[in-house]
C-alpha positions in Angstrom: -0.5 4.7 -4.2 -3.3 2.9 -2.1 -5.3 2.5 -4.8 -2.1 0.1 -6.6 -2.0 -1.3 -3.1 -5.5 -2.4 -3.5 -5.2 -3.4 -7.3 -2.1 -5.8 -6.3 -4.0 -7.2 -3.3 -6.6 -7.8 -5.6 -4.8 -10.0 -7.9 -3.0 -12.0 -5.4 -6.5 -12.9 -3.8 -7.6 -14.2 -7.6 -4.0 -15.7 -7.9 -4.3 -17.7 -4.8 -7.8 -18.8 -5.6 -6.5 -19.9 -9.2 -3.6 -21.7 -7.5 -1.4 -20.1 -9.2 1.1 -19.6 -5.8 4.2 -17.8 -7.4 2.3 -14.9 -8.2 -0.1 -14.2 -5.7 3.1 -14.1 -3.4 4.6 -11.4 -5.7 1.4 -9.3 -5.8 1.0 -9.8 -2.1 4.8 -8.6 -1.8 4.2 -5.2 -3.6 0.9 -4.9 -2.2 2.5 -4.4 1.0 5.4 -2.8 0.1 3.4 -0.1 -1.6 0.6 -0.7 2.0 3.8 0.5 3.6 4.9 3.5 1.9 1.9 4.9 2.2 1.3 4.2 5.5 4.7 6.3 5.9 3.9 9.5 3.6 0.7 9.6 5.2 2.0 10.0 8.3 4.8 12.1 7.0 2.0 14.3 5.5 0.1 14.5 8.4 3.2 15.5 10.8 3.9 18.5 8.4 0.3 19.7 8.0 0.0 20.2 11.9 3.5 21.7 11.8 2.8 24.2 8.8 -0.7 25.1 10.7 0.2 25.4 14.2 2.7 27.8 13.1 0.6 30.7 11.2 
């Protein structure tokens, strides 16, 4: 999921150096949308993991 995060960025940095406005702002919008959820299963991940281990 990073790694689309990273492709969309990507393509709205050459979108917005192309002038082409409309859709770097759409790839900038999923980039961090997608920036965002993982951010949050990350997190999510990392909260159960020290759960799961501290336990045993």
């Amino acid at each position: 999921m990073l790694r689309n995060s990273l492709i969309f960025l990507a393509i709205a940095i050459v979108a917005g150096l192309l002038g082409l406005s409309g859709i770097a702002g759409v790839a900038t919008t999923i980039a961090y949308v997608l920036f965002v959820i993982f951010l949050i299963l990350f997190v999510i991940s990392l909260i159960t993991g020290r759960s799961a281990s501290s336990g045993v």
